[in-house]
C-alpha positions in Angstrom: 19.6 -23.4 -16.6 22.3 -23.8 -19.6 25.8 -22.4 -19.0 25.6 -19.8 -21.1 22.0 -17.9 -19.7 24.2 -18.5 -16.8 27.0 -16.7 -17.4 25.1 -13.9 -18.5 23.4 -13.6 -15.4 26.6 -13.5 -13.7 28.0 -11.2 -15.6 24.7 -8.8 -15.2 25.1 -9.3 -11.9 28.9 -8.3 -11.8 28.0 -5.3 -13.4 25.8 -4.4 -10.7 27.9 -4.8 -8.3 27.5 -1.7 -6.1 25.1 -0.3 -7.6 22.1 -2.8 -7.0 21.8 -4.5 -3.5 20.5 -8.1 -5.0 22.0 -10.5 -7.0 19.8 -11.6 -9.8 19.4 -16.0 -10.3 16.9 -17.7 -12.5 16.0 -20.8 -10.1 12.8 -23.1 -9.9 10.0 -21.8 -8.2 9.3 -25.2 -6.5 13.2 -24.7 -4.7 11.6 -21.7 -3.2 10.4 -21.7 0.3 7.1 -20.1 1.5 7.4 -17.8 4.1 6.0 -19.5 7.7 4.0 -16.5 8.2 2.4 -13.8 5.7 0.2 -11.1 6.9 -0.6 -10.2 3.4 -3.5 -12.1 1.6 -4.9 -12.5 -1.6 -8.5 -13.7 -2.5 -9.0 -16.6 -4.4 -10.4 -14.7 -7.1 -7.7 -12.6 -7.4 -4.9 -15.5 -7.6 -6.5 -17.5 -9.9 -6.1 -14.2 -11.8 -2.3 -14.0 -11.7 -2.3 -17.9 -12.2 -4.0 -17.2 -15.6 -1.9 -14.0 -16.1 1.5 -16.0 -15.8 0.1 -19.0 -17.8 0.0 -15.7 -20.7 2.7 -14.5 -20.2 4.9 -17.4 -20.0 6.6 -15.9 -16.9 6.6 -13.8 -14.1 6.0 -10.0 -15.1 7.1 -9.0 -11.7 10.1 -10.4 -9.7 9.9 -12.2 -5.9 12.7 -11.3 -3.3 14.4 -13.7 -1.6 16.7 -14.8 0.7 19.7 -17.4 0.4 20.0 -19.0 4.1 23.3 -20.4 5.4 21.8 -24.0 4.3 21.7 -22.9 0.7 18.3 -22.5 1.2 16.3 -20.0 -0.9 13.4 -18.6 1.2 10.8 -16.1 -0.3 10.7 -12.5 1.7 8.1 -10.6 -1.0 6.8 -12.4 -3.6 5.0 -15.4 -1.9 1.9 -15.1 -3.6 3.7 -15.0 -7.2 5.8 -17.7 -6.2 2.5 -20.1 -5.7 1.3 -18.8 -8.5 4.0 -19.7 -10.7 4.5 -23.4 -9.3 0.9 -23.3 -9.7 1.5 -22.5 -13.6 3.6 -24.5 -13.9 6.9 -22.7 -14.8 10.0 -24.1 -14.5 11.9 -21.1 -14.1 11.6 -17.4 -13.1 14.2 -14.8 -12.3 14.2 -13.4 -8.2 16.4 -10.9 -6.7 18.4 -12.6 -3.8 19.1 -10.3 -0.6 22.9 -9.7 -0.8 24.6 -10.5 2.2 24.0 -11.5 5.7 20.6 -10.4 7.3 19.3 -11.3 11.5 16.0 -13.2 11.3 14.4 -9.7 12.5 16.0 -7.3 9.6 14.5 -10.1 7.4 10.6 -9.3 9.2 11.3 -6.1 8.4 12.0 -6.6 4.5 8.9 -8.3 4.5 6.6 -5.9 5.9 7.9 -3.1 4.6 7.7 -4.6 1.1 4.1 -5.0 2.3 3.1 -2.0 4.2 4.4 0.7 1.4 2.1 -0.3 -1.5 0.5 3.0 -2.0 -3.3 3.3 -3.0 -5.6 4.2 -6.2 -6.7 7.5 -7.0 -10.5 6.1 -7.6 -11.4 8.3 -10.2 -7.7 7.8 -12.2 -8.8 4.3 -11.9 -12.1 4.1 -13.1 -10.2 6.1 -16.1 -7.8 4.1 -16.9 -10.2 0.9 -16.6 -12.5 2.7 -18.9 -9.8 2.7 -21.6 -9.8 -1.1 -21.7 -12.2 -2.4 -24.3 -11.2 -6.0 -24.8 -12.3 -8.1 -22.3 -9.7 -10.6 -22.0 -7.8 -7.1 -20.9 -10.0 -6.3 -18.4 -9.9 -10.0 -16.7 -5.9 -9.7 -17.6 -5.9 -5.9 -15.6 -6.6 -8.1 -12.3 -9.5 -6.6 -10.8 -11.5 -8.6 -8.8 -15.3 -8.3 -8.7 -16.0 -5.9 -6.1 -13.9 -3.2 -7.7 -15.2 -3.9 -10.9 -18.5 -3.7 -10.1 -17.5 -0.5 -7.8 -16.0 1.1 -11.1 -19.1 0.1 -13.3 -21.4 2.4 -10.9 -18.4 5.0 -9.9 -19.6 8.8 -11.7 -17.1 11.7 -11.1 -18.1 15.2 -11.4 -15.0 17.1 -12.7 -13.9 20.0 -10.4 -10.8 21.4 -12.1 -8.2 20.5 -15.0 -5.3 20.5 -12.3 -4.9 17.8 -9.7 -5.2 19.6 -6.0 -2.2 19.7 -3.9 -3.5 18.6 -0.3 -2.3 17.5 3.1 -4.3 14.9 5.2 -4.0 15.0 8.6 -5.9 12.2 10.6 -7.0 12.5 14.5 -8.2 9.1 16.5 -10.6 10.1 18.8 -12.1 7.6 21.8 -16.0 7.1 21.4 -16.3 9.5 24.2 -14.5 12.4 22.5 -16.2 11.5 19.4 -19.6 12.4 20.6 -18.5 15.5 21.3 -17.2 16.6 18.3 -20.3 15.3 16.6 -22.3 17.4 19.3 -20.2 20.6 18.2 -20.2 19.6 14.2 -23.9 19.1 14.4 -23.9 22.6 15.7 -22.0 24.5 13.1 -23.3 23.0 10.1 -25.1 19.4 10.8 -22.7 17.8 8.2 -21.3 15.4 10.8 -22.4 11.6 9.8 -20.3 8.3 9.8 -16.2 8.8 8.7 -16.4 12.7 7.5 -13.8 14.0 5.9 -13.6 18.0 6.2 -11.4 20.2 3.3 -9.6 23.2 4.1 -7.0 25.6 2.1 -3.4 24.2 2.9 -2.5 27.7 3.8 -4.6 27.0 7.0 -2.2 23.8 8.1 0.7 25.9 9.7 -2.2 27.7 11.9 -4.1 25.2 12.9 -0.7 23.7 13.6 0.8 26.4 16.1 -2.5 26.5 17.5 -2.7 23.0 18.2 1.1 23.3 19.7 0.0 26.0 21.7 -2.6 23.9 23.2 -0.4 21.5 24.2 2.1 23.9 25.7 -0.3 25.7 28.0 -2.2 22.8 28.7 0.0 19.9 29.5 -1.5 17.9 26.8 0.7 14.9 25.2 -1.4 14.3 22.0 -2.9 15.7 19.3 -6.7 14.9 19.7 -7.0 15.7 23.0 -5.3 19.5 22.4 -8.2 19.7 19.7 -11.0 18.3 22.2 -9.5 21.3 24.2 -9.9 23.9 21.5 -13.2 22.8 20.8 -13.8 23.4 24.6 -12.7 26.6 24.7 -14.6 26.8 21.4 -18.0 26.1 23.2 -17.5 28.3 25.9 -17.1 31.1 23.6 -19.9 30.3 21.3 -21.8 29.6 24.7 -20.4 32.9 26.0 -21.9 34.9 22.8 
């Protein structure tokens, strides 16, 4: 790096100061260590993709987080996939955030999943939109798909339902195989829609009820958690449709 890209990094980074927790350095990817252990993968398909992405681009279009150990050594936290990609592409240099100041080996395991766990997900149908609105085909390979979704998106119709987006809550119950039965036995009953993973709408004005009703359960009950105070409604559920 010449002296003066470096010195406006540093004085970027001065800037910054206080406002953004990460100093910024333009380093070689190669000086970057893996992590030992990453629970994130990515296909092959998929980094051949950002191989041939950065090879475009000249660069990075995203930027790795690291960490600068005691040694000097500079150790990727998120990022490793780029990182292999970009010594892979052979780039020389690429601009990371470095973790300012001192972090345990366990606030480091953190950083990592966290960066890995809070991705967020894809609305499918926004998706098959905005993939629809990519005619060139060197785009499309570019976007990063890999063949399953594609091929998903190719055979995706949506029926529209309304202009406006619906405001919802999700609330998910685990249920033992026992307990599942059952509430298959009582579904089956009531309208014999019950099959596979089934996911049943409601009005959100119905969540605070079904809420207190589930607390009340618990309460009068002695129940800890949250499927088992609905098994117990749909107990007292059966004895009453048994009862009529």
């Amino acid at each position: 790096m010449d002296e003066a890209t470096r010195e406006t990094i540093d004085q970027l980074n001065d800037k910054l100061k206080g406002i953004f927790p990460y100093r910024l350095e333009l380093v070689n990817p190669k000086e970057i260590k893996l992590l030992d252990k990453n629970a994130r993968y990515m296909s092959n398909e998929m980094f051949q993709n950002l191989v041939d992405n950065i090879k475009r681009d000249g660069n990075l279009s995203s930027i790795p987080l690291c960490y600068r150990e005691e040694d000097g050594t500079l150790r990727a936290i998120s990022g490793n996939h780029r990182v292999q990609a970009a010594v892979k592409a052979g780039l020389e240099s690429a601009l990371v955030m470095i973790i300012d100041g001192d972090k345990t080996k366990e606030e480091l395991v953190a950083i990592q999943l966290s960066h890995n766990a809070i991705s967020g997900q894809d609305d499918p149908a926004l998706l098959k939109e905005l993939w629809d609105e990519i005619e060139n085909l060197d785009l499309k390979v570019y976007a990063g798909l890999d063949t399953e979704m594609v091929r998903k998106l190719e055979s995706m119709e949506f029926a529209p339902i309304a202009e406006a987006r619906l405001d919802f809550k999700m609330i998910t119950f685990l249920f033992l195989p026992e307990e599942e039965e059952r509430l298959k036995a009582v579904m089956d009953k009531l309208d014999g829609a019950f099959s596979g993973d089934t996911v049943y709408l409601a009005s959100l004005k119905h969540y605070e009820k079904i809420f207190d009703i589930l607390v009340k359960a618990k309460e009068g009950y002695n129940i800890m958690n949250n499927p088992t105070a609905l098994m117990k409604i749909i107990e007292l559920a059966e004895d009453q449709i048994g009862a009529e």
